[in-house]
C-alpha positions as CSV (number, residue, x, y, z in Angstrom):
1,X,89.2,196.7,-1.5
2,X,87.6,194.7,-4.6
3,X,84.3,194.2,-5.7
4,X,83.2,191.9,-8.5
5,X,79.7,191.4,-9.2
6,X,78.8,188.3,-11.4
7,X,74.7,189.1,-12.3
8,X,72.3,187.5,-14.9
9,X,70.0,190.4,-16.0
10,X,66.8,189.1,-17.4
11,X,63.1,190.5,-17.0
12,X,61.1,189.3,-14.2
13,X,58.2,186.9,-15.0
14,X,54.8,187.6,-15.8
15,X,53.7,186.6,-12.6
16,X,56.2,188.1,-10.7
17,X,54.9,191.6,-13.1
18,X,51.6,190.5,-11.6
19,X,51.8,191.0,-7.9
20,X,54.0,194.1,-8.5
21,X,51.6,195.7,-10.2
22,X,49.0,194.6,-7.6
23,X,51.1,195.9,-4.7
24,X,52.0,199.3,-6.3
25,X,48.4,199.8,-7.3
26,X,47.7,199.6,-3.1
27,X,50.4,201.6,-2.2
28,X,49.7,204.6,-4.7
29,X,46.9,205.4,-2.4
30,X,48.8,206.4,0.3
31,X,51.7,208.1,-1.7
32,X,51.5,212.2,-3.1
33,X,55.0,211.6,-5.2
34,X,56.1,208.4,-6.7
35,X,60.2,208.2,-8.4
36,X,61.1,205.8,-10.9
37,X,64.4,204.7,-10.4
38,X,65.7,203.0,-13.1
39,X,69.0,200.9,-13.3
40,X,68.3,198.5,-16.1
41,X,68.7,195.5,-14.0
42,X,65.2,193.4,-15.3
43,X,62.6,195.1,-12.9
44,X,61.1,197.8,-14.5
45,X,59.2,196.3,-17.5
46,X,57.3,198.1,-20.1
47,X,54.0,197.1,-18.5
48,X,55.2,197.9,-15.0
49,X,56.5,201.6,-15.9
50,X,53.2,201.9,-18.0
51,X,51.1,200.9,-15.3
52,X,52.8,203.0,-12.9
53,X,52.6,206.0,-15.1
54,X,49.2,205.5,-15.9
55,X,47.9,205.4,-12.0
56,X,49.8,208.4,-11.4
57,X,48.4,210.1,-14.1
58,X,44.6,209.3,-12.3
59,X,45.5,209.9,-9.4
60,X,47.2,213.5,-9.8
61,X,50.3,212.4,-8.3
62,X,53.8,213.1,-10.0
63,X,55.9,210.8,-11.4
64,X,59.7,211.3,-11.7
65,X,62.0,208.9,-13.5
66,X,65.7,208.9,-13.1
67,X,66.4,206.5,-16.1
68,X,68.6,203.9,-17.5
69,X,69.6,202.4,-21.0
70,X,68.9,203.0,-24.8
71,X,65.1,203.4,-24.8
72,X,63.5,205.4,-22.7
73,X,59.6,205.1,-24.5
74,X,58.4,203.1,-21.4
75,X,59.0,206.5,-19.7
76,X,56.2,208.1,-21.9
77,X,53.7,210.3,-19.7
78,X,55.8,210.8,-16.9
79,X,56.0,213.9,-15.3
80,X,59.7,214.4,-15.9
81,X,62.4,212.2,-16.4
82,X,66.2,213.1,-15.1
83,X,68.9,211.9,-17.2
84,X,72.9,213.1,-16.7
85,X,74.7,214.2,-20.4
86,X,75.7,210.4,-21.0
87,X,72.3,208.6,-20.6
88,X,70.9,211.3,-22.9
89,X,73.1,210.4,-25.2
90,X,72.6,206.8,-25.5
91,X,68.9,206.9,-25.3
92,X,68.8,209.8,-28.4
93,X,71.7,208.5,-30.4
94,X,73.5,211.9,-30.6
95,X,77.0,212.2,-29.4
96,X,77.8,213.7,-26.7
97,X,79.6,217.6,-27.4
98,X,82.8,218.4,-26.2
99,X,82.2,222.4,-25.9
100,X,79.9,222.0,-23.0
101,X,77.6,223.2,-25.4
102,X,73.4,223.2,-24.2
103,X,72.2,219.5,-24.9
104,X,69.7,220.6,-27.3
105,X,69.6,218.4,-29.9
106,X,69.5,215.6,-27.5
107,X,66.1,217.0,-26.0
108,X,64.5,217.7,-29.2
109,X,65.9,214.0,-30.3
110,X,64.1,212.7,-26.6
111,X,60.8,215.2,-27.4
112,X,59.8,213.0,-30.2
113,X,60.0,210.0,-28.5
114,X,58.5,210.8,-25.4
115,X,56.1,213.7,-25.9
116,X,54.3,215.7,-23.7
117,X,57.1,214.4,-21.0
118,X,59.2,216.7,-19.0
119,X,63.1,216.9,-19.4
120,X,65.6,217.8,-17.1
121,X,69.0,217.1,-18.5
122,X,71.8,217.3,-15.5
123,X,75.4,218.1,-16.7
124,X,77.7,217.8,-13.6
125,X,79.6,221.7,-13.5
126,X,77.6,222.8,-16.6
127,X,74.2,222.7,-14.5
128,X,71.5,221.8,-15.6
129,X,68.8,222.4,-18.6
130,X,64.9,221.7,-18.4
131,X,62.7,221.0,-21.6
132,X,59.2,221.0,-22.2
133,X,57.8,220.8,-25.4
134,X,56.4,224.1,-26.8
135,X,58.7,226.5,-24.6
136,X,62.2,227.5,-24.9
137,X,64.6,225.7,-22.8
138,X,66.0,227.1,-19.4
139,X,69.3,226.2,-18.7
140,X,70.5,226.1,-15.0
141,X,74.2,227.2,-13.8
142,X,75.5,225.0,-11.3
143,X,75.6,226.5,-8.0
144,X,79.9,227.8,-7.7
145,X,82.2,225.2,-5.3
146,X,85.3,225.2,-4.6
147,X,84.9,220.6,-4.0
148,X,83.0,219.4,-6.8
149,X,82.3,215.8,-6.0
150,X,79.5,214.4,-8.3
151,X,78.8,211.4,-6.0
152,X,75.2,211.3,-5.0
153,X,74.2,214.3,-6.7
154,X,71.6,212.7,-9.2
155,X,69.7,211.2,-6.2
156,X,69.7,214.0,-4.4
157,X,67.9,216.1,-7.2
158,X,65.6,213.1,-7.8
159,X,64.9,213.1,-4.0
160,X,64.7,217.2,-3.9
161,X,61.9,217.1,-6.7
162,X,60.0,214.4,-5.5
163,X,59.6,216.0,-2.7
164,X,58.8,219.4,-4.1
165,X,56.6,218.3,-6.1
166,X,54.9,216.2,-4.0
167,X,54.4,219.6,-1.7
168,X,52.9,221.3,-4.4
169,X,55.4,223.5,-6.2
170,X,55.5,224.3,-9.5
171,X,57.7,222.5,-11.7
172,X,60.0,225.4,-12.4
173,X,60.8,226.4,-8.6
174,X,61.1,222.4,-7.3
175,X,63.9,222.6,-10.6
176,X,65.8,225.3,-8.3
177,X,65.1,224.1,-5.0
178,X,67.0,220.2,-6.7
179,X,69.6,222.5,-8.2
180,X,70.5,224.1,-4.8
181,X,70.4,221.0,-3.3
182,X,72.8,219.3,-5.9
183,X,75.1,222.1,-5.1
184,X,75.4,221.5,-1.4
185,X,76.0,217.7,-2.0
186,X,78.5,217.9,-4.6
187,X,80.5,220.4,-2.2
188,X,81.0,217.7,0.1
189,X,83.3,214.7,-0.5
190,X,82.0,211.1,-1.2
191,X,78.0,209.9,-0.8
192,X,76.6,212.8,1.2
193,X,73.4,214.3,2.0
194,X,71.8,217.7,2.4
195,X,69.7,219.2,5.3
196,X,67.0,221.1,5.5
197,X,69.3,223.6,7.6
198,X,71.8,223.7,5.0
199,X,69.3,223.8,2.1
200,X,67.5,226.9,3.6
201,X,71.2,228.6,4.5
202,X,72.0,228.3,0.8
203,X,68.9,229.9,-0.5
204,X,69.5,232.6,1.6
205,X,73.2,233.1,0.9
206,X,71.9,233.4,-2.9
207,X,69.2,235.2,-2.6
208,X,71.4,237.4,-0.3
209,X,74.2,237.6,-3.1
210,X,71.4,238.6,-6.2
211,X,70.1,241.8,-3.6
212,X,73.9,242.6,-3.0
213,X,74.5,241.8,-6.9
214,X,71.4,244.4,-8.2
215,X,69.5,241.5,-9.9
């Protein structure tokens, strides 16, 4: 099987920005989470991310952004954005380490462009590591599999927080909850999905594990 894709990316018009911005300002009003999904193909202007991040910001409703490309300042005031090791590293300018070494400089690099924005850095087998500015970072192990098939497992912690966030748990524990998650996926082969009954079975097995563990 062969795919090839011939595509013109350019930014959509003004008016085109226009009626977007129009319809999304309608629709926030009957949404408690909103995702950014980024993938650089013309869409998501400045103005539309701004706007977007702006009426989330009034109307108390978070804003996740899985991005794309080398700038991510259009990003600036959302709640948390969710790049893998290799976006990071385009959009700060700092190479990527071959040590699997904590991706700090990268967020510190990120920090000063998009301050007062959340950070979740996702590193495949690594885990993943959460910023905020003013507090140490926290870096999370990935969950142990014997399959480790990456496929999917950025939307599904994109999807994971939206919706933990948009039920009201702190940032910190809706971080785990997308971590467990992202282990369950990635232990299955090709494009696959978690369920709640599988989600709740693996917070149990840990939690069983860390009581049999002492911790």
């Amino acid at each position: 099987m062969l795919r090839l894709d011939t595509e013109k990316v350019d930014h959509i018009s003004p008016e085109i920005e226009d009626k977007l911005i129009t319809m999304i300002e309608i629709s926030m009003t009957r949404v408690t989470a909103c995702v950014i999904s980024d993938y650089a193909k013309g869409m998501l202007t400045q103005m539309l991310c701004s706007r977007i991040i702006e009426l989330g910001n009034c109307m108390q409703i978070p804003i996740i952004v899985d991005p794309k490309g080398r700038d991510f300042r259009k990003y600036q005031g959302a709640n948390l954005i969710t790049p893998n090791l290799l976006e990071a590293a385009l959009a700060s300018g700092i190479a990527l380490e071959v040590d699997h070494t904590p991706p700090d400089r990268m967020a510190q690099r990120l920090h000063q462009l998009l301050p007062n924005t959340g950070l979740l850095i996702t590193r495949g087998e690594d885990g993943m590591s959460y910023y905020q500015q003013q507090q140490p970072p926290k870096h999370i192990p990935a969950m142990s599999r014997s399959v480790y098939d990456v496929t999917g497992a950025g939307d599904t912690v994109v999807a994971v927080l939206a919706l933990a966030l948009a039920g009201k748990f702190a940032m910190e524990d809706a971080i785990l909850l997308a971590n467990f998650a992202a282990g369950e996926v990635v232990s299955k082969s090709g494009t696959s999905t978690v369920t709640i009954e599988e989600l709740r079975r693996v917070i149990a097995d840990t939690a069983h594990n860390a009581i049999h563990d002492g911790v």
